[in-house]
Every structure is written in C-alpha cells, then in structure tokens.
Backbone as CSV, one residue per row, in Angstrom:
resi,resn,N_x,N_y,N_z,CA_x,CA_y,CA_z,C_x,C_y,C_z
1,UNK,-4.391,-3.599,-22.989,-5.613,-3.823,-22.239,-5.228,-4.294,-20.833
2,UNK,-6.332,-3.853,-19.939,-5.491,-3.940,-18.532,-6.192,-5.305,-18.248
3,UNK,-5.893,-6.224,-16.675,-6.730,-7.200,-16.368,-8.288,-6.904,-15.975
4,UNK,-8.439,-5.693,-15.697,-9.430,-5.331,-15.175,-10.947,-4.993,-16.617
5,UNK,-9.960,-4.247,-17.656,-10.770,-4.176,-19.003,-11.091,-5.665,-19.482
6,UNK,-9.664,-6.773,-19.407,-10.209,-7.631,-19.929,-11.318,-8.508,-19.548
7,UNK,-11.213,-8.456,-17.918,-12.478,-9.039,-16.977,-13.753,-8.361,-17.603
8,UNK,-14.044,-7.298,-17.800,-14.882,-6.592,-18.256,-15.672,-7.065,-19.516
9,UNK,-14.689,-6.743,-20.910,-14.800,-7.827,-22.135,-15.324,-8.982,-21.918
10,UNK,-14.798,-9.956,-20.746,-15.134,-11.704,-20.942,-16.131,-11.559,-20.605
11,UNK,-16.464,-10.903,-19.270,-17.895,-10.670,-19.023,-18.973,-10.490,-20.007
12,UNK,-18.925,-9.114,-20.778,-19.502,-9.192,-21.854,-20.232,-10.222,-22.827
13,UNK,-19.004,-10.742,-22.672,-19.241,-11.505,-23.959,-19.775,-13.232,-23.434
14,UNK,-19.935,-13.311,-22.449,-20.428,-14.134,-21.606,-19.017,-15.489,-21.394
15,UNK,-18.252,-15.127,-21.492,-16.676,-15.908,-21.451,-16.829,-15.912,-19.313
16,UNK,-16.829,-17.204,-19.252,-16.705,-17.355,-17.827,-14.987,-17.369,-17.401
17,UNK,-14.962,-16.872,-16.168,-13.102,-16.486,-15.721,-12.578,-18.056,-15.647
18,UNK,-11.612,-18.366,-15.711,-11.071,-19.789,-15.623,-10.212,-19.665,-14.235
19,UNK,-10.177,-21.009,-13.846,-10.280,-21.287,-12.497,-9.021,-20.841,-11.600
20,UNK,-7.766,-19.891,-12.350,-6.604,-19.585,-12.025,-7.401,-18.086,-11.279
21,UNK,-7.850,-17.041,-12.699,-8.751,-16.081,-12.475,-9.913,-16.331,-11.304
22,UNK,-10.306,-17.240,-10.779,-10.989,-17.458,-9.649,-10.849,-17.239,-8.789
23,UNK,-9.329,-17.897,-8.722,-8.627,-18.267,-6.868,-8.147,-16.862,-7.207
24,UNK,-7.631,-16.273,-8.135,-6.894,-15.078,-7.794,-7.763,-13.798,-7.599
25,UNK,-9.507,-13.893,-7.607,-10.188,-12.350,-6.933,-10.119,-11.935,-6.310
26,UNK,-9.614,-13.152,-4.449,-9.687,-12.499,-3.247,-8.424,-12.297,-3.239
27,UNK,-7.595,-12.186,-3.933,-5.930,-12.545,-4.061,-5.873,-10.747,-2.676
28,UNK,-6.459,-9.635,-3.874,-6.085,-8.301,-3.063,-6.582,-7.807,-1.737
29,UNK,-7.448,-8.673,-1.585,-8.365,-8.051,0.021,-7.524,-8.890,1.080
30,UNK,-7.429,-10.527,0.304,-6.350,-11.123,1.153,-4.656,-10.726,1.834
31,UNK,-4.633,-9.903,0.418,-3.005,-8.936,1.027,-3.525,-7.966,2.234
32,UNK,-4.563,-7.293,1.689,-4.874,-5.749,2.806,-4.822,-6.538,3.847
33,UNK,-5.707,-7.568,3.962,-6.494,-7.932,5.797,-4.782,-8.771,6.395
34,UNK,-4.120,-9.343,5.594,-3.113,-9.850,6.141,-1.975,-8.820,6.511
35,UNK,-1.708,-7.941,5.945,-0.742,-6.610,6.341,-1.501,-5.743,7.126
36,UNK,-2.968,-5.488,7.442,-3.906,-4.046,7.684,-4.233,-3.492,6.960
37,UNK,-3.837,-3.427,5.875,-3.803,-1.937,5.392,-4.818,-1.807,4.249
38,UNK,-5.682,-0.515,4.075,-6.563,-0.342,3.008,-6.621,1.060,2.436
39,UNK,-5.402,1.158,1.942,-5.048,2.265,1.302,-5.228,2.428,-0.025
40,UNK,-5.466,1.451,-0.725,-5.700,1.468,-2.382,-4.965,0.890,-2.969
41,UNK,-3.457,1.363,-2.699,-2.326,0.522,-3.264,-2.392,-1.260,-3.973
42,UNK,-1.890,-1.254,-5.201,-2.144,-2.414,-5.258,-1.358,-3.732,-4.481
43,UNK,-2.177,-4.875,-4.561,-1.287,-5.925,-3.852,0.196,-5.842,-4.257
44,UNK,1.200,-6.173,-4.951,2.551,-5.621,-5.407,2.944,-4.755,-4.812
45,UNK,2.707,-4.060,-4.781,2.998,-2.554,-3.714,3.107,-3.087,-2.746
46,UNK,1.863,-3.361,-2.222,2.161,-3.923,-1.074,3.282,-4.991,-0.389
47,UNK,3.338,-5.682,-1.240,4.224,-6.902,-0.783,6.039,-6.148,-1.259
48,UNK,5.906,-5.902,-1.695,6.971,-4.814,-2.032,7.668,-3.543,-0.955
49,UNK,6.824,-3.349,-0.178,6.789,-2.361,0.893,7.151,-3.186,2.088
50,UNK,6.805,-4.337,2.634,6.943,-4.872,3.262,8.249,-6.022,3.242
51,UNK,8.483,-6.447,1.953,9.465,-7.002,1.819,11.196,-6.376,2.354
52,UNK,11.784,-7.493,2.501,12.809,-6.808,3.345,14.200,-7.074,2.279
53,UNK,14.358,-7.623,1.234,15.250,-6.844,0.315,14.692,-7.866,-0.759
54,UNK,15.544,-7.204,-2.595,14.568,-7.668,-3.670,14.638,-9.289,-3.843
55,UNK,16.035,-10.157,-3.172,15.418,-11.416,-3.481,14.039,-12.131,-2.751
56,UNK,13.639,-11.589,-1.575,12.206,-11.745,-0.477,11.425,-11.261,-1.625
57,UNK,11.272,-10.095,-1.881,10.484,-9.414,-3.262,9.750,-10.229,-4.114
58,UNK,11.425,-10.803,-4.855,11.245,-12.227,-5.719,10.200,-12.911,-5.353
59,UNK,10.490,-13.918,-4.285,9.570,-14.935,-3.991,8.561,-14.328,-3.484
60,UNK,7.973,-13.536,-3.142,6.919,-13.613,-2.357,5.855,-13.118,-4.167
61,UNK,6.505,-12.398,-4.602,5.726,-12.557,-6.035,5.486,-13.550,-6.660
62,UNK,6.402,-14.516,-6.879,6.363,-15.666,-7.583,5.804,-16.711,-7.108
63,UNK,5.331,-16.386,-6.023,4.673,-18.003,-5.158,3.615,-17.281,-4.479
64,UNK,2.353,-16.707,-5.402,1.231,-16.343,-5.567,0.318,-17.154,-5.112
65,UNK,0.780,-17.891,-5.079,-0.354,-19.441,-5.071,-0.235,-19.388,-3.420
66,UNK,-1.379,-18.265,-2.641,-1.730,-18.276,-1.684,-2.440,-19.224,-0.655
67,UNK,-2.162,-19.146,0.582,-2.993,-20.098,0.919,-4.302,-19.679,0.910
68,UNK,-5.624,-20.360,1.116,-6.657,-19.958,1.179,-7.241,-18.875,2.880
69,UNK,-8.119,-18.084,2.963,-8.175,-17.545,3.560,-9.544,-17.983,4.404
C-alpha cells in the first residue's frame, strides 16, 4: 500500500493524520518552490538531482525535518 492509498484509507475511516504526517504535506511543494521546479517528479528525485555526490544525498534525506516555509 502506497502513502498516498494509505492517506486515503485513514481518511475513510475517519483516522485523523498524526502530527509527523502534518508537517510532512507541504514537505513536496516546499522542495518544487525551493529548487523551481514543477515537473512532477517526486521530492527524492528531486533532492537527488541536485545533490552533488551520494553522501550530500544521505543527509539531505535523512534530515527531513525541514524548516518551516
């Protein structure tokens, strides 16, 4: 099940998102408007494309915990 089916399900079922799932909705519009770009690609991709070799990769995945926008 993807994150997107499961958002779907909780919805359903009236399961409210918990507060990690919160901060992380604007997570992808926040990548586009900070790089430009609105190509579809997901955020990962993105940061992946831009990264400048895989240990940058590393961290910039792992320290998700964006600032606010």
């Amino acid at each position: 099940m993807t994150r997107v089916q499961k958002k779907m399900r909780m919805e359903e079922v009236g399961v409210p998102p918990t507060e990690p799932e919160r901060e992380f909705e604007g997570f992808q519009s926040w990548i586009e408007e900070k790089y430009g770009i609105n190509s579809g690609q997901s955020w990962s991709k993105i940061i992946l494309f831009y990264s400048v070799d895989e240990p940058e990769r590393m961290f910039e995945k792992s320290s998700c915990r964006y600032q606010k926008f």
